[in-house]
Backbone of each chain as ProteinMPNN parsed JSONL, in Angstrom:
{"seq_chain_A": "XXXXXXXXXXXXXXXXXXXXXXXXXXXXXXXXXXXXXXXXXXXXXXXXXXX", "coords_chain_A": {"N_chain_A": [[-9.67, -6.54, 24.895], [-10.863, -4.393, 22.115], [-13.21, -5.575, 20.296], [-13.917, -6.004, 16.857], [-16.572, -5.808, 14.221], [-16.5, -6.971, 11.476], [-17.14, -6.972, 9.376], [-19.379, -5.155, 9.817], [-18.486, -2.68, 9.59], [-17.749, -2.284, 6.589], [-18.353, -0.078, 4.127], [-18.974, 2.047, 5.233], [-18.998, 5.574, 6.028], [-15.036, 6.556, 6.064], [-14.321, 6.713, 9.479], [-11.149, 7.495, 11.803], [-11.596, 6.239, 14.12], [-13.357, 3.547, 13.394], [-11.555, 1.95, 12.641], [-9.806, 0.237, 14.478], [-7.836, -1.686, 14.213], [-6.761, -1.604, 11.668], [-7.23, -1.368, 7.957], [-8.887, -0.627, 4.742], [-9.705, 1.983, 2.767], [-11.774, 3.388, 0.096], [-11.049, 5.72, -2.113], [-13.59, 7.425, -2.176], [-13.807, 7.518, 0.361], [-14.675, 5.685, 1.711], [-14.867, 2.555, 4.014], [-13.289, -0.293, 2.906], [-11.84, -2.534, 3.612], [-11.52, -4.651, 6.438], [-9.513, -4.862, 9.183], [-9.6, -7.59, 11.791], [-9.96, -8.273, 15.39], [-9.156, -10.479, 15.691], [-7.142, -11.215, 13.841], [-5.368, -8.913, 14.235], [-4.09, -9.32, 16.303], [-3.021, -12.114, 16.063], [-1.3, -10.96, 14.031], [0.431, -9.4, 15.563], [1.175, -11.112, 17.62], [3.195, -12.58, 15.778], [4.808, -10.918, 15.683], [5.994, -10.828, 17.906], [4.808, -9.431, 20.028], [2.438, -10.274, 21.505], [0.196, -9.345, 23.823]], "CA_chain_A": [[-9.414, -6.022, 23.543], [-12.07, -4.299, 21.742], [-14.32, -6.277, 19.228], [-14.29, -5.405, 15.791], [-17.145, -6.831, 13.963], [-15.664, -6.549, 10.458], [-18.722, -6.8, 8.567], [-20.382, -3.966, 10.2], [-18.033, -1.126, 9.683], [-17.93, -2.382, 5.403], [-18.987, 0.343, 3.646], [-19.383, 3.472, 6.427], [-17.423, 6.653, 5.848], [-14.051, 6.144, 7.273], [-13.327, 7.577, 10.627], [-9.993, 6.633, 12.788], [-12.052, 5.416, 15.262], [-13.548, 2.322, 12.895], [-10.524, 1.002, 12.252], [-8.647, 0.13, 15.36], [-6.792, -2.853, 13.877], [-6.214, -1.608, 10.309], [-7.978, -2.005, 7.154], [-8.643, -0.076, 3.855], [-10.811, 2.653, 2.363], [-11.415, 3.834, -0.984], [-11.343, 6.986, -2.709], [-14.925, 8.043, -1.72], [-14.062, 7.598, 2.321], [-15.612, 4.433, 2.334], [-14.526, 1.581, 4.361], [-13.353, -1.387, 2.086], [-11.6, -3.928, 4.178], [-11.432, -4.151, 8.031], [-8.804, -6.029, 10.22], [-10.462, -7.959, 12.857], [-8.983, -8.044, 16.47], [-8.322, -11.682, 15.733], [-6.279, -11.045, 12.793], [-4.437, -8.032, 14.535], [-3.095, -10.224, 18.526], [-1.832, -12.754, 15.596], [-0.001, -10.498, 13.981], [1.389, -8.632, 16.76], [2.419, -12.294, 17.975], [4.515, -13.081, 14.703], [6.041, -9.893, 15.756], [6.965, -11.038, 18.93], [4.757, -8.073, 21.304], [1.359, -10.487, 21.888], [0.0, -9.231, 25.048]], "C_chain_A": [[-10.748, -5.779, 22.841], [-12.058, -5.059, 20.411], [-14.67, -5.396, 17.667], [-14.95, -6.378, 15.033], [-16.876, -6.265, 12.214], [-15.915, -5.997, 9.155], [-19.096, -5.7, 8.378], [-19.65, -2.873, 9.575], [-17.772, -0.915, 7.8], [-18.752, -1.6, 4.822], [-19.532, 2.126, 4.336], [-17.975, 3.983, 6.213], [-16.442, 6.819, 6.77], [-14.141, 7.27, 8.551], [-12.44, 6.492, 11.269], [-10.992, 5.303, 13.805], [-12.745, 3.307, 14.706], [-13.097, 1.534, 12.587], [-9.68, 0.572, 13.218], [-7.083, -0.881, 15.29], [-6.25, -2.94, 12.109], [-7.221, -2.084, 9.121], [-7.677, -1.231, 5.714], [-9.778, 0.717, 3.35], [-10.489, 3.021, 1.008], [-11.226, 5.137, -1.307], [-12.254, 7.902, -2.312], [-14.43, 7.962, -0.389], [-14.733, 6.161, 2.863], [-14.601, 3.141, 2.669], [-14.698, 0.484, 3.576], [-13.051, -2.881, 2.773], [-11.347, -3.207, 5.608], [-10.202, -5.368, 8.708], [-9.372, -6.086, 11.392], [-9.582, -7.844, 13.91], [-8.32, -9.662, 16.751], [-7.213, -11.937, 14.883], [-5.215, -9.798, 13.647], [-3.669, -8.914, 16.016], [-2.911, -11.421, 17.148], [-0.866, -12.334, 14.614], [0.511, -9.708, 14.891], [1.931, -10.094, 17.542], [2.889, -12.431, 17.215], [5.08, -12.137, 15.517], [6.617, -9.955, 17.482], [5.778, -9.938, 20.107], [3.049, -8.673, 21.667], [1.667, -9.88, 23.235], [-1.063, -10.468, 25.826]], "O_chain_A": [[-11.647, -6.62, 22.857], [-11.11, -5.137, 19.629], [-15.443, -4.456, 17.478], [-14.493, -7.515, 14.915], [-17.128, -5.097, 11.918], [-15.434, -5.209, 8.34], [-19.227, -5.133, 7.294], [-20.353, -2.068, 8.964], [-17.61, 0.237, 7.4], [-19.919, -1.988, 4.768], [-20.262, 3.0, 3.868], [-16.814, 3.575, 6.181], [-16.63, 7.121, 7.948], [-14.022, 8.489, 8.429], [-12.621, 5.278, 11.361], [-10.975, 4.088, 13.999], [-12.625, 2.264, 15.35], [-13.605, 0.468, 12.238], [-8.531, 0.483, 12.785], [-5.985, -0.887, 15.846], [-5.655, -3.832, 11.504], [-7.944, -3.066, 9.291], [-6.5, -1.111, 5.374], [-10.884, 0.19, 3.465], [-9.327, 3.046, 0.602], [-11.297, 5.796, -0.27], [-11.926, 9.067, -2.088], [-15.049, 8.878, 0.154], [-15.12, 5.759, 3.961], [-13.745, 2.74, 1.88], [-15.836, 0.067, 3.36], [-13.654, -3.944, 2.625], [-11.117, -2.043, 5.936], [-10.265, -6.59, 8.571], [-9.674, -5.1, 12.064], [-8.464, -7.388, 13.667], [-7.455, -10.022, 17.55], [-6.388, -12.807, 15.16], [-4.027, -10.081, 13.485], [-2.507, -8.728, 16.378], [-1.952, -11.948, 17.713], [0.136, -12.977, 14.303], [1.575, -9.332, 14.4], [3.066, -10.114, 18.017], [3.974, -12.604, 17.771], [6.01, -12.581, 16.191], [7.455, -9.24, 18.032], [6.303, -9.811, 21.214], [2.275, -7.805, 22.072], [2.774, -9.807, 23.768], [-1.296, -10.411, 27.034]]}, "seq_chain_B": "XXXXXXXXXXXXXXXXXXXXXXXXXXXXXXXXXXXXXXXXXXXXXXXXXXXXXXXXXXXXXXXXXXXXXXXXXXXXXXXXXXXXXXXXXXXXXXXXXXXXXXXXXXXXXXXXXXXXXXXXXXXXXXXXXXXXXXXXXXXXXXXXXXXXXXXXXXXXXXXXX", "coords_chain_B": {"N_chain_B": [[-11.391, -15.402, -9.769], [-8.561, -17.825, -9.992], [-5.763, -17.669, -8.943], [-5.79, -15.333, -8.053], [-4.613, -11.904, -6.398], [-3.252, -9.059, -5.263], [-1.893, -5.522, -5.603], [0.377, -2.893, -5.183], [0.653, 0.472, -5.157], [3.319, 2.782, -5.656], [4.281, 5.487, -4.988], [5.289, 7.321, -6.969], [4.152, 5.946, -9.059], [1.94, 6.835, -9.695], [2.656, 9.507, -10.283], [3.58, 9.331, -12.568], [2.187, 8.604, -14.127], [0.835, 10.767, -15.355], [2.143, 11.945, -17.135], [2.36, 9.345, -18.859], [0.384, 8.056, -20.784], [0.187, 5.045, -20.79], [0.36, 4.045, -18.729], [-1.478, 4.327, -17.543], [-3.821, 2.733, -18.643], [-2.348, 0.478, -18.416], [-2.99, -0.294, -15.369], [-5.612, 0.259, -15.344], [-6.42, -1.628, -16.972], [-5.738, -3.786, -14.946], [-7.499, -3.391, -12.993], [-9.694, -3.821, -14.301], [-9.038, -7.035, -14.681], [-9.478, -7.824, -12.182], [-8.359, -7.173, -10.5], [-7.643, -6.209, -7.055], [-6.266, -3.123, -6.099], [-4.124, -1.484, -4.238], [-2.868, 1.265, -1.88], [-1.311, 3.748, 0.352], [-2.427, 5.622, 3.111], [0.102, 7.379, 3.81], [1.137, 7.219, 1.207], [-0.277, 8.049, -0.486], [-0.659, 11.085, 0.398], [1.895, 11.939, 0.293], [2.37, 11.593, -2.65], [0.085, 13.966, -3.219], [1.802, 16.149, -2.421], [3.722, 16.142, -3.894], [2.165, 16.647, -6.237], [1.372, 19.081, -5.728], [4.11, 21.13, -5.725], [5.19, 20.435, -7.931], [3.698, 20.909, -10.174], [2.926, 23.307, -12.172], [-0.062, 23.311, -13.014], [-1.456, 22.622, -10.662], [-3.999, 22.227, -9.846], [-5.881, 21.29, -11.665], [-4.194, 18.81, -12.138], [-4.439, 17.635, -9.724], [-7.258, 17.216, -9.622], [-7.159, 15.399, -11.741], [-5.842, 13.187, -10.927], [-7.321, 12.233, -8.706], [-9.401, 11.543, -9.834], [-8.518, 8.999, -11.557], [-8.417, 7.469, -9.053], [-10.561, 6.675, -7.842], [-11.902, 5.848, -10.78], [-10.047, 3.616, -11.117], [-10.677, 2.45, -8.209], [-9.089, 2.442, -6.063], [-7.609, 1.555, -3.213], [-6.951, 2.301, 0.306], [-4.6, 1.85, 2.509], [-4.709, 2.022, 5.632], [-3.075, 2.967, 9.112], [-2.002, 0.939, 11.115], [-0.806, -1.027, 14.454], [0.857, -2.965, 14.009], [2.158, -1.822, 11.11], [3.805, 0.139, 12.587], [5.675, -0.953, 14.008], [6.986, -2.861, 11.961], [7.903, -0.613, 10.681], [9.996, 0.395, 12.644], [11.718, -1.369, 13.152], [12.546, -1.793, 10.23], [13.6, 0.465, 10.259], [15.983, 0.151, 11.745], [18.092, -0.528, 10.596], [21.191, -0.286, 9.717], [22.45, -0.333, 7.157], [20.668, -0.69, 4.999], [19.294, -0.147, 1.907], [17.459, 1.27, 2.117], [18.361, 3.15, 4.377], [18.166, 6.104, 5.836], [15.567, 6.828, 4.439], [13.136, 7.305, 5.279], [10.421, 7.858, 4.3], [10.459, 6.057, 2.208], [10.544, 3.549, 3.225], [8.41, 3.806, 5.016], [6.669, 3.314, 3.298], [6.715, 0.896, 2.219], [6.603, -0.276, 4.203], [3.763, -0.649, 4.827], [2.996, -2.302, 2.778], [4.349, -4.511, 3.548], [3.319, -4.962, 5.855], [0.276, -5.755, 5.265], [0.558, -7.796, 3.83], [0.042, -10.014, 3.966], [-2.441, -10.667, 4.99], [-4.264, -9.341, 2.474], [-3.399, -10.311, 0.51], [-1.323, -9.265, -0.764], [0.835, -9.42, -3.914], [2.404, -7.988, -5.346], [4.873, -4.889, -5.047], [4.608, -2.036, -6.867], [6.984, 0.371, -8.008], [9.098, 2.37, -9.527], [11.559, 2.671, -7.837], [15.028, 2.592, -7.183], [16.324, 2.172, -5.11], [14.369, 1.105, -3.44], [13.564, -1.43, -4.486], [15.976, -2.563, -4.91], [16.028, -2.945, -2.294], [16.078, -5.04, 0.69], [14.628, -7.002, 3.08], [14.7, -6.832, 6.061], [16.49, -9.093, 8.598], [15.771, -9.451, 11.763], [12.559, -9.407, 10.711], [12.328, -11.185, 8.729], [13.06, -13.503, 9.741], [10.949, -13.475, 11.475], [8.551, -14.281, 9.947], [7.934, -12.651, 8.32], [7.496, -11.051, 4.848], [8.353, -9.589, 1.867], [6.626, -7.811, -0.916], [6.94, -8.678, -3.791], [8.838, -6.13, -5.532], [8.59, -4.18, -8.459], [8.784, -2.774, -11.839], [6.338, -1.03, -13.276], [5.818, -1.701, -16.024], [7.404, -3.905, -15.964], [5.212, -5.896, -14.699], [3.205, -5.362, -16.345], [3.939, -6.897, -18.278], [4.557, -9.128, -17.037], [1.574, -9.988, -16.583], [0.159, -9.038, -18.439], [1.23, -9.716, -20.987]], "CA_chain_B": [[-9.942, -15.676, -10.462], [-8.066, -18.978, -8.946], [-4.982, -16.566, -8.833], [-5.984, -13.925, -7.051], [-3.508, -11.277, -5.565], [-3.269, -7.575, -4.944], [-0.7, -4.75, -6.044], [0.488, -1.246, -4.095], [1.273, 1.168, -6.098], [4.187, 3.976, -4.833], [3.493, 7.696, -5.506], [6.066, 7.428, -8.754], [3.524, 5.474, -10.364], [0.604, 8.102, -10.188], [2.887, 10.886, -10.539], [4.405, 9.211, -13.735], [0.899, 8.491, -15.052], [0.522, 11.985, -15.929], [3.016, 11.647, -19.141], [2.385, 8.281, -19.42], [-0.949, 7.656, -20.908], [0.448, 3.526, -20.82], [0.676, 3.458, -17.069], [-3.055, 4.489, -17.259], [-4.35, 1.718, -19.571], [-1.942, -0.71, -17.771], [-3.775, -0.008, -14.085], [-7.175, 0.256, -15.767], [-6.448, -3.286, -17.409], [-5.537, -4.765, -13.927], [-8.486, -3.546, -12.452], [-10.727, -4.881, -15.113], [-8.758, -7.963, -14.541], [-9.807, -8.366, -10.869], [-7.061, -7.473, -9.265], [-7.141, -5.352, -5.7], [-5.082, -1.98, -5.973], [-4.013, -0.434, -2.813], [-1.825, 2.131, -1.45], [-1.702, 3.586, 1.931], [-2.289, 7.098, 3.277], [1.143, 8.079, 2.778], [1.533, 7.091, -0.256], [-1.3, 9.587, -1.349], [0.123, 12.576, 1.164], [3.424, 12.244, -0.737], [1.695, 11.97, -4.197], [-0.49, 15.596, -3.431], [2.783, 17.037, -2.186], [4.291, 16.378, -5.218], [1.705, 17.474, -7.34], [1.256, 21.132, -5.265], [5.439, 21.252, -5.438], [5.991, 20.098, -9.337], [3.269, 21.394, -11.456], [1.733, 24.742, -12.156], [-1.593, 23.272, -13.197], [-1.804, 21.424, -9.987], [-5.387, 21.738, -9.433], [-5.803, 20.186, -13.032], [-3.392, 17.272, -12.077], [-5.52, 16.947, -8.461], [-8.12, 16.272, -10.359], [-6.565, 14.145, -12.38], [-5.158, 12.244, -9.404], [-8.632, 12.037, -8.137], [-10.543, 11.01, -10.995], [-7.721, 8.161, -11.577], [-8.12, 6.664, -7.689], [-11.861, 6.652, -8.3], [-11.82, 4.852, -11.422], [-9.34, 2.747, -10.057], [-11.109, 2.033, -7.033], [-7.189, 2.06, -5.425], [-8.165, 1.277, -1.446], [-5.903, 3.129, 0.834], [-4.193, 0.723, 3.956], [-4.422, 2.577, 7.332], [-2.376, 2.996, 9.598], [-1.951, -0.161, 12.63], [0.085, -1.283, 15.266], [1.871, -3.376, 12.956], [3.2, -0.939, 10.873], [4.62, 1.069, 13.201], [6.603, -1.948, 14.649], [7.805, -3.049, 11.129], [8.934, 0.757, 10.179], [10.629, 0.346, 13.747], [12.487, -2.514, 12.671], [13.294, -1.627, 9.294], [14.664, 1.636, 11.037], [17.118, -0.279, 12.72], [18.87, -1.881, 9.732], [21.893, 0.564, 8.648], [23.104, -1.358, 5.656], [19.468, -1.236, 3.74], [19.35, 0.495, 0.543], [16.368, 2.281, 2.665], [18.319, 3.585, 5.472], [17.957, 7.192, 5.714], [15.192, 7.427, 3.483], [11.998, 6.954, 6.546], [9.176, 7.622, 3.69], [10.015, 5.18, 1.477], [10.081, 2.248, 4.408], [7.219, 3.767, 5.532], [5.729, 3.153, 2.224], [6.823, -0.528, 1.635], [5.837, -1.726, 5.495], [2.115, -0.8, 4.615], [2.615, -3.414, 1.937], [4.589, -5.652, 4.132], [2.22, -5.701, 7.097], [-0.775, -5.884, 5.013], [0.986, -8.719, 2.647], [-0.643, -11.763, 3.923], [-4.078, -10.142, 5.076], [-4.431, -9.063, 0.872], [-2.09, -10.895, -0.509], [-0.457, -8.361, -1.78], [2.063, -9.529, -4.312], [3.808, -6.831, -6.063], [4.848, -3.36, -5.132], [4.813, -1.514, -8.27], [7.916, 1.35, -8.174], [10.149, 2.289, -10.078], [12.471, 3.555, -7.516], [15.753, 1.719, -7.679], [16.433, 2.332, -3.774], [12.921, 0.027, -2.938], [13.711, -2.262, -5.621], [17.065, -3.044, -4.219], [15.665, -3.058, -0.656], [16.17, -6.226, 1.228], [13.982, -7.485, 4.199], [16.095, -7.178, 7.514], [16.355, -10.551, 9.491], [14.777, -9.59, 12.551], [11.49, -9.11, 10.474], [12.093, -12.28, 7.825], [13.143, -14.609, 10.982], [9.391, -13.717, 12.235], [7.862, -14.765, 8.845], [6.761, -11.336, 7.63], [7.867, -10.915, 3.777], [8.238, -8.125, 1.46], [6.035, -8.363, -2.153], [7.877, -8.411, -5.1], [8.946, -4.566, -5.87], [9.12, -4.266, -10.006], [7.776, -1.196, -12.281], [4.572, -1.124, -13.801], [5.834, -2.195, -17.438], [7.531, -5.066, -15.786], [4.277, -5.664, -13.81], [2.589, -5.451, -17.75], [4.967, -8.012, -19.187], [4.13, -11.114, -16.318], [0.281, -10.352, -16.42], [-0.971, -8.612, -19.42], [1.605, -10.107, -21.79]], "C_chain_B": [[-9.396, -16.759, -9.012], [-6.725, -17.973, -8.418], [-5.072, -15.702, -8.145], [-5.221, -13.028, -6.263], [-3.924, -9.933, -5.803], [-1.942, -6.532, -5.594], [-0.995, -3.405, -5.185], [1.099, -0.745, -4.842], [2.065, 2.457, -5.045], [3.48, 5.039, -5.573], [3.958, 7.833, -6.813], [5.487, 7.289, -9.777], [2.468, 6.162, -10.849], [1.245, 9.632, -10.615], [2.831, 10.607, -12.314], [3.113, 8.772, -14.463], [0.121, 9.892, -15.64], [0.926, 12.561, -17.322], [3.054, 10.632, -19.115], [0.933, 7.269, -19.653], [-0.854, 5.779, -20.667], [0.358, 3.207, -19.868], [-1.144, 3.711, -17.123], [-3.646, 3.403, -17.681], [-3.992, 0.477, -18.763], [-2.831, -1.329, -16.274], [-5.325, -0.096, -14.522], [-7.336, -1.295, -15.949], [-6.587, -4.265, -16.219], [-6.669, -4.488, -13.209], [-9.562, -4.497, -12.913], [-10.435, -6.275, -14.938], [-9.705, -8.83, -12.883], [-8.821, -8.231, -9.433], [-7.316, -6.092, -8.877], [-6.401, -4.346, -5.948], [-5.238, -1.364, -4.861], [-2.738, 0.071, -3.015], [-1.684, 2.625, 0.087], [-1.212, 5.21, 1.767], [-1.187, 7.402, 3.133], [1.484, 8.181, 2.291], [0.862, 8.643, -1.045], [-0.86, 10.915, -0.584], [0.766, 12.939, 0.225], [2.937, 12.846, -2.113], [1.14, 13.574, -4.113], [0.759, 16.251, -3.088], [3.254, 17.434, -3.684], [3.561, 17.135, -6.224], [1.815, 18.856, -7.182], [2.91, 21.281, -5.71], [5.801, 21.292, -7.182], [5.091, 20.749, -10.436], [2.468, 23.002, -11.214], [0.581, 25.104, -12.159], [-1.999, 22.374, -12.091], [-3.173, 20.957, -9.405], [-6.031, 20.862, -10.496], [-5.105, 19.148, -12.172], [-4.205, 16.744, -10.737], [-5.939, 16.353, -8.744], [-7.95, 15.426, -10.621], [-6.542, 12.747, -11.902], [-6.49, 11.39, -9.281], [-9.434, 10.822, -8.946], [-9.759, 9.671, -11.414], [-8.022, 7.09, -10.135], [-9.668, 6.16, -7.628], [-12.106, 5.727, -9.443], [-11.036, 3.031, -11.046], [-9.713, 1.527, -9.076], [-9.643, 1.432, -6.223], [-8.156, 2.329, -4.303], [-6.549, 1.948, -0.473], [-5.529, 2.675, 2.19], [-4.521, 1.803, 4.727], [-3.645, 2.034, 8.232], [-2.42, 1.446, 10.824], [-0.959, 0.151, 13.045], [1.344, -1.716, 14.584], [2.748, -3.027, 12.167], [3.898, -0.049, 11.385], [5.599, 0.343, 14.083], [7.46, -2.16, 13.285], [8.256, -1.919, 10.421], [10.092, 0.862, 11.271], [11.75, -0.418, 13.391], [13.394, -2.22, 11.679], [14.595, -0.342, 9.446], [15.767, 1.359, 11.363], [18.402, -0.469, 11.927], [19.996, -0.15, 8.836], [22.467, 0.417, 7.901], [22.199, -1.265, 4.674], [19.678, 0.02, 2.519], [18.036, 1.946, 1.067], [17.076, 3.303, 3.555], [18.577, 4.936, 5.092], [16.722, 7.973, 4.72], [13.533, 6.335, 4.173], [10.44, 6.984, 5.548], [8.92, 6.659, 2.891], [10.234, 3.821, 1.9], [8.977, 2.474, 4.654], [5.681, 3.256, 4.846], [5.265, 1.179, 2.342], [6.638, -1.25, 3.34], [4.599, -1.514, 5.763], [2.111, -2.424, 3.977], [3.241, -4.648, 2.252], [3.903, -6.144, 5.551], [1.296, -6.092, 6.763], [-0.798, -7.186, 3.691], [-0.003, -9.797, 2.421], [-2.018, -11.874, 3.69], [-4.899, -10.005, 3.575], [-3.804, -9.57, 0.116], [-1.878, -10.242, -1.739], [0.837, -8.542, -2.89], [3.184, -8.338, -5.255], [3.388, -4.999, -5.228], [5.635, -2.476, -6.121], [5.466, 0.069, -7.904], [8.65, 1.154, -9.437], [11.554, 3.017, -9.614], [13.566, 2.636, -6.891], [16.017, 1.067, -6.04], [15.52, 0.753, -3.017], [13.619, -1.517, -4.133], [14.808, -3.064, -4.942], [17.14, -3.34, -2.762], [15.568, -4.856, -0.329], [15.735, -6.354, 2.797], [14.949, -7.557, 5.475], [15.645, -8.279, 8.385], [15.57, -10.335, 10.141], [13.136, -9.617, 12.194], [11.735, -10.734, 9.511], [11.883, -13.706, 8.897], [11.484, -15.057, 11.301], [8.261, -14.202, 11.129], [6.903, -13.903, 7.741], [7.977, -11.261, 6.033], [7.567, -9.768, 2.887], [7.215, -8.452, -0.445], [7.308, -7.842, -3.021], [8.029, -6.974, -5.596], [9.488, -4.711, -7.581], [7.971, -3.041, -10.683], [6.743, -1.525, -12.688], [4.79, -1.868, -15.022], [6.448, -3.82, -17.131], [6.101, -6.326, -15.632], [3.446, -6.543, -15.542], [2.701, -6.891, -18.208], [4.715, -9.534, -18.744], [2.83, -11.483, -16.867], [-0.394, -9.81, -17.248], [-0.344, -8.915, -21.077], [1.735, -9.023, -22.77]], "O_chain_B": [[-9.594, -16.687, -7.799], [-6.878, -17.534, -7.278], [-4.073, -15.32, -7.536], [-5.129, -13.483, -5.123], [-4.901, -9.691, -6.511], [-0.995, -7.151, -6.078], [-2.042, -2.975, -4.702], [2.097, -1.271, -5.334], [1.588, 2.933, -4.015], [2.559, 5.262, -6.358], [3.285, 8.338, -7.712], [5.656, 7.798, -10.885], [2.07, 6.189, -12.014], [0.638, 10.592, -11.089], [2.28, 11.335, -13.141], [3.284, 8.607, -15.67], [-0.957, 9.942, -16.232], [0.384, 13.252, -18.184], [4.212, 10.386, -19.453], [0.541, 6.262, -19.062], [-1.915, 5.235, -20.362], [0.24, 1.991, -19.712], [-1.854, 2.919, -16.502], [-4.222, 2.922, -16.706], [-4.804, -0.385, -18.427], [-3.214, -2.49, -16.128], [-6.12, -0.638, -13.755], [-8.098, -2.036, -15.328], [-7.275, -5.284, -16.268], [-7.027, -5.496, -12.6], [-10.116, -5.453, -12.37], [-11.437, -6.988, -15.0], [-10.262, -9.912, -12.696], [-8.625, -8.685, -8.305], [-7.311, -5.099, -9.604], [-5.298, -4.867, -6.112], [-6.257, -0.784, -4.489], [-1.837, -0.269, -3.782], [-1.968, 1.828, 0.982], [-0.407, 5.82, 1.063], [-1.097, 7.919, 2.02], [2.339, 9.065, 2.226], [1.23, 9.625, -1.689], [-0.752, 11.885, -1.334], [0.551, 13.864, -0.558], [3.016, 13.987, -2.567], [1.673, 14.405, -4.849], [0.758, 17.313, -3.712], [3.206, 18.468, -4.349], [4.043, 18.022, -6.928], [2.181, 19.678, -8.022], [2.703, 22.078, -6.625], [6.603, 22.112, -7.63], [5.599, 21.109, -11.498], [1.741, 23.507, -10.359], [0.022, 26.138, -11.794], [-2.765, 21.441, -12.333], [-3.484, 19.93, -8.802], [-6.639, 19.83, -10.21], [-5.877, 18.644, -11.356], [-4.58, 15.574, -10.677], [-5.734, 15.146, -8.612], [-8.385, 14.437, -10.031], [-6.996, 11.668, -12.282], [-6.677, 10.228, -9.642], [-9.853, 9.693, -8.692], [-10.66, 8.907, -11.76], [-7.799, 5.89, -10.297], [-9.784, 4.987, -7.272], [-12.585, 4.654, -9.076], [-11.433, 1.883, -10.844], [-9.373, 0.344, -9.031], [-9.329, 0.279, -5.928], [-9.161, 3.039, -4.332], [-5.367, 1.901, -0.814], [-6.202, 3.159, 3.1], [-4.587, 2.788, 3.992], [-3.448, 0.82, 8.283], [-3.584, 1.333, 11.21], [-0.2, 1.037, 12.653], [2.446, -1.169, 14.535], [3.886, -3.496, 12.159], [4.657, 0.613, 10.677], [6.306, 0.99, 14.856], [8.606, -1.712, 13.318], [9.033, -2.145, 9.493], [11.141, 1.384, 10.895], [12.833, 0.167, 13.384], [14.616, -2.26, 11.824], [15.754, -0.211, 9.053], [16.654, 2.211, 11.329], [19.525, -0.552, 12.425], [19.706, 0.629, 7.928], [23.367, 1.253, 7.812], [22.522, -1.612, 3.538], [20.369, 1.025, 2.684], [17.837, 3.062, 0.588], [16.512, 4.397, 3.6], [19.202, 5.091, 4.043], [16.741, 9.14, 4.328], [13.057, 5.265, 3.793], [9.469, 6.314, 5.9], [7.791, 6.234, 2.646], [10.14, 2.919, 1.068], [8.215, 1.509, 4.606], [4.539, 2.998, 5.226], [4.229, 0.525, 2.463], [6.563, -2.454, 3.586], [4.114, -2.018, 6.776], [1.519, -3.408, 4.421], [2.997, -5.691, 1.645], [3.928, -7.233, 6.124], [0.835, -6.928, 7.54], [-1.71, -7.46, 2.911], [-0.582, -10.283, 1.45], [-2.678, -12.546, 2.896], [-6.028, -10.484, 3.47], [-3.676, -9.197, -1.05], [-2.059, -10.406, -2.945], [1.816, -7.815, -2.72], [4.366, -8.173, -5.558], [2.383, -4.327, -4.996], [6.844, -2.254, -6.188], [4.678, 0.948, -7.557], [8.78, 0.16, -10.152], [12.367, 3.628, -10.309], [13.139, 1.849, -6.045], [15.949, -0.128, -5.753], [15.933, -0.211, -2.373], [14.135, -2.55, -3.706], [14.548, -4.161, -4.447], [18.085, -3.855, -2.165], [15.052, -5.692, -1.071], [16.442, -5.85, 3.67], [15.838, -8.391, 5.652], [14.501, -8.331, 8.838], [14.449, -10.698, 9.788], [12.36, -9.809, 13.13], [10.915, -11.536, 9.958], [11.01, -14.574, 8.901], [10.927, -16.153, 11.369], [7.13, -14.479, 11.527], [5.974, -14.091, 6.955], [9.185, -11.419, 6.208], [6.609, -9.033, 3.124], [7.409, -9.552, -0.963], [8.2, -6.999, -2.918], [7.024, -6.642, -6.225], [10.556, -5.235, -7.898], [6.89, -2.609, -10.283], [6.245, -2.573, -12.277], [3.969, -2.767, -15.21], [6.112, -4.784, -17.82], [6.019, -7.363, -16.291], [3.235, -7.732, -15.78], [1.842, -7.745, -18.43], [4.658, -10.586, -19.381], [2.581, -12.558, -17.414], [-1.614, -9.898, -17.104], [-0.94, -8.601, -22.107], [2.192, -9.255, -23.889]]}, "name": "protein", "num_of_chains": 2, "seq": "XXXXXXXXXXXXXXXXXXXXXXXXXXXXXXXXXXXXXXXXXXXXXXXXXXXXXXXXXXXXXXXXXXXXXXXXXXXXXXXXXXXXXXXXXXXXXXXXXXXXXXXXXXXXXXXXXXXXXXXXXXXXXXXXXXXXXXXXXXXXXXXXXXXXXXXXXXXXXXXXXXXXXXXXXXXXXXXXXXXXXXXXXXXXXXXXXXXXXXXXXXXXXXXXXXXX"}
């Protein structure tokens, strides 16, 4: 599972690709919040589909 | 703030901030407060539809839009895995006050996948449908929850008295 370092991508104009696990941008394009890949495999286990 | 929580605003509430200089002041206030505003790309799709579709001056109201999300600083969810499992879900449920109506689930499982992560507590509509919407088991069972859905003046009334 790729590595999102959550930090890093804070603040860089969104593209798809920086977000693989979800997050939030503002108005301007800019990356506000990032979901990490440890935060995304425990929610995809609540939901029942960990791999 | 010890408090601390988030709000998602639906498309209703930016459309309806166009005749309602109060919804502007109210959203301005909560920012100044400290509090998080998000929405999620389809929230804002919907919203420009509407504007190109309903007004004549819609490059005026763009603006508008614009210059509002900007002040604001409203943050816009993206898309995950997650939500496309809990729109899956909610899909399923043909009893919900949602069923047949795929944009405005699609709306409210931004703000239920992204609940915990932001603790998102309210999703500010005023559309009676959402409002009346009720969490379908297979998704409550797993411990995922929906934020409180109430309008903006309600919204006013808890936290700006």
């Amino acid at each position: 599972m790729r590595d999102v370092r959550t930090e890093s991508v804070i603040g860089k104009k969104y593209e798809r690709d920086l977000l693989p696990y979800g997050g939030a941008v503002n108005a301007r394009g800019r990356i506000t919040k990032a979901i990490s890949a440890e935060q995304h495999a425990q929610k995809m286990k609540q939901l029942g589909l960990a791999k | 703030m010890s408090d601390s929580f988030s709000i998602f605003l639906d498309a209703d509430v930016f459309i309806d901030s166009f005749s309602k200089p109060e919804y502007v002041r109210i959203l301005e206030h909560a920012a100044n407060q400290g509090i998080d505003i998000f929405s999620s790309l389809t929230v804002l799709g919907e919203t420009q539809l509407v504007i190109l579709r309903k007004y004549d001056d819609y490059r005026e109201k763009m603006l508008q839009f614009v210059d509002l999300l900007v002040s604001l600083n409203v943050q816009f969810l993206v898309p995950d895995d997650a939500v496309r499992v809990i729109c899956y879900e909610m899909g399923n449920d043909p009893y919900s006050t949602l069923a047949g109506h795929p944009t405005d689930r699609t709306h409210l499982a931004y703000a239920i996948s992204y609940k915990k992560d932001y603790n998102i507590r309210y999703f500010i509509s005023s559309d009676k449908k959402i409002r009346d919407y009720e969490l379908c088991e297979v998704l409550r069972i797993k411990g995922f929850e929906q934020p409180e859905v109430i309008g903006l003046k309600r919204f006013k009334k808890i936290h700006q008295g």
